[in-house]
C-alpha positions as CSV (number, residue, x, y, z in Angstrom):
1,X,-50.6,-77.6,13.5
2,X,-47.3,-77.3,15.2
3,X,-46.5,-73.8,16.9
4,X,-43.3,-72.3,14.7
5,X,-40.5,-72.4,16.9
6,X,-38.6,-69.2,17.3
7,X,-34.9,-69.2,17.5
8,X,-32.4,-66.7,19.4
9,X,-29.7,-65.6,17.9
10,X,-26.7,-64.4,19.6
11,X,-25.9,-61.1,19.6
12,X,-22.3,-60.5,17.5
13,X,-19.9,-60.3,20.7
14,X,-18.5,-56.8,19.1
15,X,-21.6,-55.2,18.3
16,X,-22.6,-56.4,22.2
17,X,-19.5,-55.5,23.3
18,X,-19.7,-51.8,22.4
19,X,-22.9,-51.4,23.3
20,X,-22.2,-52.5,26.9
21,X,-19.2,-50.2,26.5
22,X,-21.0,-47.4,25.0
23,X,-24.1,-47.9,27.9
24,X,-21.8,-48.1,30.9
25,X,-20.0,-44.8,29.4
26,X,-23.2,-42.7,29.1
27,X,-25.4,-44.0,31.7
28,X,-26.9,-41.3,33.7
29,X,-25.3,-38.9,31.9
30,X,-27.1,-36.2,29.4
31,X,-25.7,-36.7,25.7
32,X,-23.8,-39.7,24.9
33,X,-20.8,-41.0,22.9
34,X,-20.9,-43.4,20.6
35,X,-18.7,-45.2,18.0
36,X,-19.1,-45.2,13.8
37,X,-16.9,-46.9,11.5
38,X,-13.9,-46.9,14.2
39,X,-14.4,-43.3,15.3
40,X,-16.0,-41.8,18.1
41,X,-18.6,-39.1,17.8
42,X,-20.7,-37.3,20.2
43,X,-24.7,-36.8,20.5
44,X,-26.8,-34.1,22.3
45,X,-29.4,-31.8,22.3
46,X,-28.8,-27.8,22.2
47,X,-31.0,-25.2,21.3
48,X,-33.5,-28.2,20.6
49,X,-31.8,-29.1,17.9
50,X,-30.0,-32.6,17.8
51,X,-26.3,-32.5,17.4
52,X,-24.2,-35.4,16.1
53,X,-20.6,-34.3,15.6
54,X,-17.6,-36.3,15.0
55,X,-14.5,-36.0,16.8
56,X,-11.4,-37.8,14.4
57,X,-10.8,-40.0,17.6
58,X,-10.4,-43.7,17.3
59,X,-12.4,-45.5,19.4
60,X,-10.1,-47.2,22.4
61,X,-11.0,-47.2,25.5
62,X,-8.9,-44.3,26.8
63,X,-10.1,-42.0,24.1
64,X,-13.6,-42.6,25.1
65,X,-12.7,-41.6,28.6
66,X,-11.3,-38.4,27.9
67,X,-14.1,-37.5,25.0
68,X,-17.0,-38.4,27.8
69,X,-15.2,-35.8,30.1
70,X,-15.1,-33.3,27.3
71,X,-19.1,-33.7,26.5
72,X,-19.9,-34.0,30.4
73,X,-18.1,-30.4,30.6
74,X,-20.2,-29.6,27.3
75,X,-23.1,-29.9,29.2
76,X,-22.5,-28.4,32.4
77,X,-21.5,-25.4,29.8
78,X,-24.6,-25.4,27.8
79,X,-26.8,-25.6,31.8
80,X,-24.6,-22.1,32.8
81,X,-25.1,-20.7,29.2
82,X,-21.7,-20.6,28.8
83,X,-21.7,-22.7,25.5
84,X,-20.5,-21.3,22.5
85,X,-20.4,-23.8,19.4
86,X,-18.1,-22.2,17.0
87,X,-15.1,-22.8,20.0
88,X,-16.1,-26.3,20.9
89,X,-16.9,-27.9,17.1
90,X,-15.0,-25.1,15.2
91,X,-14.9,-27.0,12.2
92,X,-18.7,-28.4,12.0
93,X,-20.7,-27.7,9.0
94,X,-23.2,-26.2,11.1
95,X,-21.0,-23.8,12.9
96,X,-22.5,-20.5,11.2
97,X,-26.1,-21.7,11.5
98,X,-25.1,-22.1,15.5
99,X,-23.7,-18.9,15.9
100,X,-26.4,-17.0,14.7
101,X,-28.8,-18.7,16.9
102,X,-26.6,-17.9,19.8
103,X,-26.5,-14.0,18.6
104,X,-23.2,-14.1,17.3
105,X,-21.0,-12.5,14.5
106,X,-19.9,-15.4,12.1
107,X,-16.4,-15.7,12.4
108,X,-14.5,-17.6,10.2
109,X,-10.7,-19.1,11.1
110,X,-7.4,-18.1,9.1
111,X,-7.4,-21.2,7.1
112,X,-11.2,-20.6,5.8
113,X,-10.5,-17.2,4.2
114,X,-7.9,-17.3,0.8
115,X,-5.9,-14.3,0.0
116,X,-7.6,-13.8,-3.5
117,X,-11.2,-14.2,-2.3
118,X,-10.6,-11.9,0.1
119,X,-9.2,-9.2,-1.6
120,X,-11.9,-9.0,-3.7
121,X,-14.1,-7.9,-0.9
122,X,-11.4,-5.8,0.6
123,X,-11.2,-3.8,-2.5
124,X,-14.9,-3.9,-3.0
125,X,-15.0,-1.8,0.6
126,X,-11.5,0.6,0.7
127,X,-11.2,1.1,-3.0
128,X,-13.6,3.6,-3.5
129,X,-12.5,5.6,-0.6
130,X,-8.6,5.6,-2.2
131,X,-7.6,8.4,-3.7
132,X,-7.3,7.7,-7.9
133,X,-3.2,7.4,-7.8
134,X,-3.7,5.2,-4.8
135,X,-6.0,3.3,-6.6
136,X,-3.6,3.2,-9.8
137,X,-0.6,1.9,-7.9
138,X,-2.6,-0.7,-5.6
139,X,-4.3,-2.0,-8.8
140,X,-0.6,-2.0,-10.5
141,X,1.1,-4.0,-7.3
142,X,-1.9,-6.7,-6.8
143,X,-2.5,-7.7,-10.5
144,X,1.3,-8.0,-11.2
145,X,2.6,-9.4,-8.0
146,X,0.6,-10.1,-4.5
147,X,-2.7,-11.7,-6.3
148,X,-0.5,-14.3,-8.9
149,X,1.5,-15.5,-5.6
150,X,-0.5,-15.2,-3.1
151,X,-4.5,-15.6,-4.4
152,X,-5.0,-19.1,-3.2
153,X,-3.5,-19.5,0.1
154,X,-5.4,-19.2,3.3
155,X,-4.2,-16.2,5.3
156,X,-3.5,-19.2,7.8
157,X,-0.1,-19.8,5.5
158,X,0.9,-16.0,6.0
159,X,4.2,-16.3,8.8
160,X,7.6,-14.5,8.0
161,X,8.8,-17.7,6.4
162,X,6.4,-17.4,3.5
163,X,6.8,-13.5,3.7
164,X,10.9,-14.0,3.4
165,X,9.9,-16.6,0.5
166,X,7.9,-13.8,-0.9
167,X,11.2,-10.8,-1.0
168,X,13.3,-13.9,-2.4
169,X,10.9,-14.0,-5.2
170,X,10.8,-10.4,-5.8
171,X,14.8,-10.1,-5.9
172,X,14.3,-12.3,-9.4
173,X,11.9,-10.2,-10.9
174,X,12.7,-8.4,-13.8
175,X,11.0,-4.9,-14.8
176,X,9.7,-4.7,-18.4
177,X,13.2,-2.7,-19.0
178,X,14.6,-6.1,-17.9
179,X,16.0,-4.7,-15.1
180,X,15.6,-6.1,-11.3
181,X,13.2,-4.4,-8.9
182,X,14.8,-1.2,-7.1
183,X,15.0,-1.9,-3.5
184,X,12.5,1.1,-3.2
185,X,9.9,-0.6,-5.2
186,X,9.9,-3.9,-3.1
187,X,9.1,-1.5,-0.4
188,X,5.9,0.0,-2.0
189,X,5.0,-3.6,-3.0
190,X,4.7,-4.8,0.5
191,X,2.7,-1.6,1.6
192,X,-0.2,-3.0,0.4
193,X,0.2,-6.6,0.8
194,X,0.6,-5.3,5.2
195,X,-2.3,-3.2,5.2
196,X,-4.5,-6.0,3.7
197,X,-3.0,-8.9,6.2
198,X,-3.4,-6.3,9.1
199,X,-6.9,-5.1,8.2
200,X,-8.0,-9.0,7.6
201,X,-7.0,-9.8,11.2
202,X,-8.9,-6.9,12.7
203,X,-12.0,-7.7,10.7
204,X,-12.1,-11.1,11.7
205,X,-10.6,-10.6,15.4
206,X,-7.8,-12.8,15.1
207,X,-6.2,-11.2,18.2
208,X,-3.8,-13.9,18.5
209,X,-2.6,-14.4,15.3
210,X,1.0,-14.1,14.9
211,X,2.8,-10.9,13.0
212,X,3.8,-12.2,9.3
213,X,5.8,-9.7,9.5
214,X,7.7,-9.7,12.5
215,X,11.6,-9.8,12.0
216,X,11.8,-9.3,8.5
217,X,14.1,-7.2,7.3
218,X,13.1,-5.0,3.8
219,X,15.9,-4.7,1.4
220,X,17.9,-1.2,2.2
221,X,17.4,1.7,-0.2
222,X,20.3,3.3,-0.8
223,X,20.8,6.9,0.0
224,X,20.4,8.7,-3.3
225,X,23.2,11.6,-3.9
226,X,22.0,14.8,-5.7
227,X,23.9,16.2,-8.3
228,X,22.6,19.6,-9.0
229,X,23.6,21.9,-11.7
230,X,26.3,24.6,-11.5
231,X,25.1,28.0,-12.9
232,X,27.9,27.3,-15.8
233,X,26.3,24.1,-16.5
234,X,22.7,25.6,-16.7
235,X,23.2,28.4,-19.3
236,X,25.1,25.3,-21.4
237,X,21.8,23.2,-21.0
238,X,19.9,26.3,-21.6
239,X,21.7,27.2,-24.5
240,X,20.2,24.6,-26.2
241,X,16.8,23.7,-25.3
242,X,14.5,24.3,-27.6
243,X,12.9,27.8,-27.4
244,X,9.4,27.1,-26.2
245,X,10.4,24.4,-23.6
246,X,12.6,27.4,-22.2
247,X,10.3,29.1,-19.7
248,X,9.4,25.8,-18.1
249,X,13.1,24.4,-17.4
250,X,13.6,27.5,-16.4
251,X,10.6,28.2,-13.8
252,X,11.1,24.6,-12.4
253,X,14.9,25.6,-11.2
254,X,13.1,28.9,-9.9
255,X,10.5,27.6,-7.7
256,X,11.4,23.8,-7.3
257,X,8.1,22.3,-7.9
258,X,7.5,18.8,-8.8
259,X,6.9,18.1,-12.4
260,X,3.3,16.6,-11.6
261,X,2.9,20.1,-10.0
262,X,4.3,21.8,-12.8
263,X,2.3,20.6,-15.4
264,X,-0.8,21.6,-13.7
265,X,-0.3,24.9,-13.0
266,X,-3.2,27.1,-14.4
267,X,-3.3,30.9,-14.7
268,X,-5.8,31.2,-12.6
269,X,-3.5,30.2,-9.7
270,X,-0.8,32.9,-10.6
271,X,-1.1,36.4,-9.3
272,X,0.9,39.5,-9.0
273,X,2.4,38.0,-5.3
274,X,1.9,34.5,-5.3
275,X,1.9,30.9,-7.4
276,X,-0.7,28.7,-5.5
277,X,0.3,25.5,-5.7
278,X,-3.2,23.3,-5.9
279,X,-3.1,20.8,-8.2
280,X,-1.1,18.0,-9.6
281,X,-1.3,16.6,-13.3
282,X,-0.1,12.2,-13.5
283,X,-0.2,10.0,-16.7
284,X,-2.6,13.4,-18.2
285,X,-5.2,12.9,-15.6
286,X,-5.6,15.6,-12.9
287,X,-5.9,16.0,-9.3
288,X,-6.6,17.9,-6.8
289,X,-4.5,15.2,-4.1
290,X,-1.5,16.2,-3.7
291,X,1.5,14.3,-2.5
292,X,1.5,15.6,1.2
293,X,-0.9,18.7,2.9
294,X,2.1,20.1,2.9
295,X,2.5,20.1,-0.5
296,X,-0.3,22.8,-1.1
297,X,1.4,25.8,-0.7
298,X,1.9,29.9,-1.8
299,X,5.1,30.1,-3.4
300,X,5.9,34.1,-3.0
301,X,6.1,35.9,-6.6
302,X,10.0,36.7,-7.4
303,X,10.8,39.2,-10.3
304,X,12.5,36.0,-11.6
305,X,9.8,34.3,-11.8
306,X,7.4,37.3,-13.4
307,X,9.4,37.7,-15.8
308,X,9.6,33.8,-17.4
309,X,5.7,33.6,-16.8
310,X,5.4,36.8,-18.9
311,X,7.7,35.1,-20.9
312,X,5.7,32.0,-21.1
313,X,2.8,34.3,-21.6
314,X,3.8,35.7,-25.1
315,X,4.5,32.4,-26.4
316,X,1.1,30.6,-25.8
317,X,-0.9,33.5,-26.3
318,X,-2.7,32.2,-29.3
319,X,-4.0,29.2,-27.7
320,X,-6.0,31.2,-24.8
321,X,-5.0,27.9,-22.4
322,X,-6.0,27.5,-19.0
323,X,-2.9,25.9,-18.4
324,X,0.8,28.0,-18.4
325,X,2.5,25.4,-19.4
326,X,1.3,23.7,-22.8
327,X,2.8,21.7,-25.8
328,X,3.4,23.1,-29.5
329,X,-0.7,22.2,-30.2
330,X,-1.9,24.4,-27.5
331,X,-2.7,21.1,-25.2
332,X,-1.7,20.3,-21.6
333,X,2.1,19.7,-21.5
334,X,3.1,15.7,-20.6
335,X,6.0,14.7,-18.6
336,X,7.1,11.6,-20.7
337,X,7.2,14.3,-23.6
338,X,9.0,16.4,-21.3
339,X,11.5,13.6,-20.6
340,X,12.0,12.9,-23.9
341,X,12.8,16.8,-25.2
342,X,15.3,17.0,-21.2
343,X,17.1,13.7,-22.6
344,X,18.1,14.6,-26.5
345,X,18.9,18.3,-24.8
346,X,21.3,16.6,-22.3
347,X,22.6,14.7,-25.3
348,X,23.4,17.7,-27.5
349,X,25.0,19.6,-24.0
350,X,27.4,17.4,-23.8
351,X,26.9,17.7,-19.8
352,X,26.6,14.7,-17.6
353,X,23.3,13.2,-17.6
354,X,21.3,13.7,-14.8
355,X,17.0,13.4,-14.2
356,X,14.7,15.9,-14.8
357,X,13.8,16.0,-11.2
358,X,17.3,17.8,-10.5
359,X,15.7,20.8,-11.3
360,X,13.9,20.4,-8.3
361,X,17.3,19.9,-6.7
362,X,19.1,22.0,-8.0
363,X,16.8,24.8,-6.6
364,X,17.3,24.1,-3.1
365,X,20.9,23.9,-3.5
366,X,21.4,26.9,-5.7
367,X,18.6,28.6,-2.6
368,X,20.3,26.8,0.5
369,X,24.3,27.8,-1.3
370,X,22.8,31.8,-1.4
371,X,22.1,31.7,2.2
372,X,18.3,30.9,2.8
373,X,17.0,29.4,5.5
374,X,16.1,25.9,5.4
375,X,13.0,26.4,6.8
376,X,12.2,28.6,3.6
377,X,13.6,26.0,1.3
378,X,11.4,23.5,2.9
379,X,8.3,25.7,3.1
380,X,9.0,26.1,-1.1
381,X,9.5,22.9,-1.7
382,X,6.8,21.8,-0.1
383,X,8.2,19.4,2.3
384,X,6.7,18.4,5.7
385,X,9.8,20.2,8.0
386,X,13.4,20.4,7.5
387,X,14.5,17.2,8.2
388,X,14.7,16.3,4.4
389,X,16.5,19.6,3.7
390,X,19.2,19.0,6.0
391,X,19.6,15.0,4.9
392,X,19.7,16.0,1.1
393,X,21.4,19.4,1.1
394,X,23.3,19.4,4.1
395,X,26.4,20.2,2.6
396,X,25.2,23.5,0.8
397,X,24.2,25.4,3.5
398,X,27.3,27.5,4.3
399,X,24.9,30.1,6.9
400,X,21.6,30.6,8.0
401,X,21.0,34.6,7.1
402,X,18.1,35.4,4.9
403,X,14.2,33.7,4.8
404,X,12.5,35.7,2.0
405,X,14.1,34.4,-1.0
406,X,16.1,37.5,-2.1
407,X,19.5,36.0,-1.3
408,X,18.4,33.5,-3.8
409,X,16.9,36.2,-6.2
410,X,20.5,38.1,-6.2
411,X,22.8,35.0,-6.3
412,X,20.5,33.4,-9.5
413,X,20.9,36.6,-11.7
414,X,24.5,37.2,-10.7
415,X,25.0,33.5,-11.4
416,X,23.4,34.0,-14.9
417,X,24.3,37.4,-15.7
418,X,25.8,37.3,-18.8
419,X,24.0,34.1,-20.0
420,X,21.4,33.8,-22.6
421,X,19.0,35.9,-23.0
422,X,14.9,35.0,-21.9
423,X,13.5,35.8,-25.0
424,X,16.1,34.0,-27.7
């Protein structure tokens, strides 16, 4: 029987011809670089686990010079301990699984982490610690504008070109009034939308990422002009307001407090030489946040004052409220029901119309026009120092002579002597 005879083939010349290429490149040396469909990839041991990583490079001869000097330095890396995966293959699936081997905190890039997704787990952690009106208004700003534009674009898109694409946007948008956004609100919108970019880039120690917001310029709110009432112009609005709104109108222009603070006022808070200012009623929900520290204050009793609270007093007697200020059924008085009884009253006054929250300004002028201090004008209202006082009121402070209120005291009875009459 003949012996089979066994023929050679020849090797394909490519397939020889990168291996010879691929040999000579890694001979002697630990890990090797090979090429797959084109591409070059790298192989090599760490941690005793076999790595085989592309690289995107196509497979010339230069390109495998370069990526055997990036592996040889690899090595010498991984011998020092100084290796750390997630720098060198930043992009590999196995990237996480690596870092935690080496000890590591996960870190995941800019272009990994979407807007959306993350504010989820942003909210998850800070919400809880906000306070409820914080809550409210970050809620109010993420559902109706940040989230729809911005939920699924990596945080690697964030630069001041996207963040000036972003005010162009909000200049078109139309309240449910149909009118455009006040400059002011555009403001509060990108409050949170910066403390959320900020606090991803510190979680994530992106120390090198560049400010979105660097050079951009916020849309200017104009300086608002207060128009206060004359004393004339008081007793007309007073004239006709309806009887049992009376005493409140007329204990906001005596003490200046906010509406929110107004509205929450219990009896319990009112003695024979002070009104503690503790709370704050929004929307019919209270707090106990107010809108600064500041803003908790003793407001010294006038005889003003005394007298519409005993005012108020005999009107709401029947209810037994904690509250001083309540509404026809005996329940805690609302602003929007406030605004609605101030705007028909302006109506039938004929006067000007002006916002409910003059009262508060009006106050301060009628207190800074007397002769108070602006440090006791600032102390009422409940503002931080006088800066404000002097930016808003400036021109009604014609001296600086009294600090107790009484200047005020004599100049608001003068002023309304003659008037109506507290109980009519």
């Amino acid at each position: 029987m003949k012996q089979a005879k066994i023929i050679d083939f020849p090797k394909h010349p490519q397939i020889a011809k990168n291996k010879r290429k691929s040999d000579q490149l890694n001979t002697r040396r630990k890990g090797s670089v090979f090429s797959r469909s084109g591409k070059l990839w790298v192989d090599f041991y760490y941690m005793n686990q076999r790595v085989r990583e592309p690289t995107g490079l196509k497979d010339t001869p230069s390109n495998r010079k370069k990526l055997r000097k990036q592996l040889d330095l690899v090595m010498a890396e991984i011998e020092n301990g100084m290796f750390e995966f997630a720098k060198r293959f930043p992009k590999s699936s196995r990237r996480d699984d690596f870092t935690k081997l080496e000890g590591r905190l996960v870190v995941k890039r800019p272009d990994e982490i979407y807007f959306g997704v993350y504010v989820e787990l942003w909210w998850q952690a800070m919400g809880a610690g906000m306070s409820e009106s914080q809550r409210r208004d970050y809620t109010s700003i993420l559902n109706t504008h940040l989230l729809p534009y911005f939920s699924d674009r990596p945080l690697s898109d964030f630069t001041p070109f996207l963040i000036k694409k972003f005010l162009a946007h909000l200049k078109t948008v139309r309240s449910p009034r149909n009118k455009p956004l006040s400059p002011k609100r555009i403001q509060n919108i990108l409050i949170p939308l910066r403390v959320i970019v900020k606090d991803a880039i510190v979680e994530h120690g992106w120390w090198n990422f560049p400010d979105p917001f660097f050079g951009i310029k916020q849309p200017k709110v104009p300086r608002f002009r207060v128009r206060p009432f004359s004393y004339t112009e008081w007793k007309v609005l007073m004239a006709f307001m309806p009887q049992w709104y009376r005493p409140y109108f007329e204990f906001a222009v005596q003490t200046g407090l906010r509406p929110s603070e107004q509205v929450a006022l219990k009896w319990c808070t009112v003695d024979d030489q002070f009104i503690h200012v503790e709370l704050s009623r929004v929307r019919n929900i209270e707090k106990t946040e107010l809108k600064t520290e500041e803003s908790r204050r003793s407001i010294a009793m006038r005889p003003t004052m005394q007298q519409i609270l005993e005012d108020q007093k005999r009107l709401s007697q029947d209810y037994n409220s904690p509250y001083v200020f309540v509404n026809t059924h005996g329940r805690p008085i609302l602003q929007d029901k406030l605004r609605e009884i101030w705007i028909r009253v302006i109506k039938k006054s004929g006067l000007p119309y002006r916002r409910m929250y003059e009262t508060r300004h009006t106050f301060a002028s009628w207190a800074l026009a007397a002769g108070e201090t602006p440090e006791w004008v600032a102390r009422t209202l409940g503002h931080v120092d006088t800066s404000m006082v002097f930016r808003t009121y400036g021109r009604y402070i014609p001296n600086l002579t009294r600090k107790d209120g009484s200047a005020f005291e004599d100049q608001f009875v003068e002023g309304i002597n003659g008037g109506y009459d507290h109980g009519q």
